[in-house]
N, C-alpha and C positions, 0 to 999 in steps of 0.2 A: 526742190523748189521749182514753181512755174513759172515763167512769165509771159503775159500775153500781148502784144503788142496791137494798137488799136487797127492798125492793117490783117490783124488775124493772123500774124505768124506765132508760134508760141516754141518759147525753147525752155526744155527740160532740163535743171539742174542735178545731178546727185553728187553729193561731198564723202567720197568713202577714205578708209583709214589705208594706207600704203600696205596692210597687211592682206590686204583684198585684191591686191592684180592677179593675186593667182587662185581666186575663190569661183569654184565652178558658176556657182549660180549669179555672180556681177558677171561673168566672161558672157552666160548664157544673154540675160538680162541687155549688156551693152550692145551685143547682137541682134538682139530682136530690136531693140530701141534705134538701134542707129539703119535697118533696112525699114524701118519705120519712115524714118528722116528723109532715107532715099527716093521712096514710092511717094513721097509726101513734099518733093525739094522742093525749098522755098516757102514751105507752108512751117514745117516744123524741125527744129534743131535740137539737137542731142551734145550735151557734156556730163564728163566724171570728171572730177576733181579730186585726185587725191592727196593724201594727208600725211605726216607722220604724226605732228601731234597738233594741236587746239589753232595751228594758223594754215592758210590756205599761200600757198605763192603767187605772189602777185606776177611775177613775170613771166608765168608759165603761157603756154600758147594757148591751151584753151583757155585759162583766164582773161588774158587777151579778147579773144573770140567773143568770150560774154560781153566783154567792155562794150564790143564795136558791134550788138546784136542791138 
């Protein structure tokens, strides 16, 4: 998911399954995304969400973090 916010910040959602923290290509993936975010601070934000099954946790920190983006 993307969102873009009328200030031109845009943050990247991805929702993966908990069986994925240790999946080469998300590890690679969240690295290239999140030095993305770096070279780009302030302009664009990076989250994974992960899952066990069909619900997302709402009190997680980066759930949080979308809230307040």
């Amino acid at each position: 998911m993307t969102i873009i916010k009328q200030d031109g910040e845009i943050g990247f959602i991805e929702i993966k399954s908990s069986k994925d923290k240790d999946n080469f290509d998300v590890i690679a993936k969240n690295k290239v995304m999140r030095n993305l975010a770096s070279v780009n601070q302030g302009k664009v934000k990076y989250w994974i969400l992960y899952s066990e099954d069909d619900t997302i946790d709402c009190y997680s920190k980066e759930y949080r973090e979308i809230q307040q983006f």
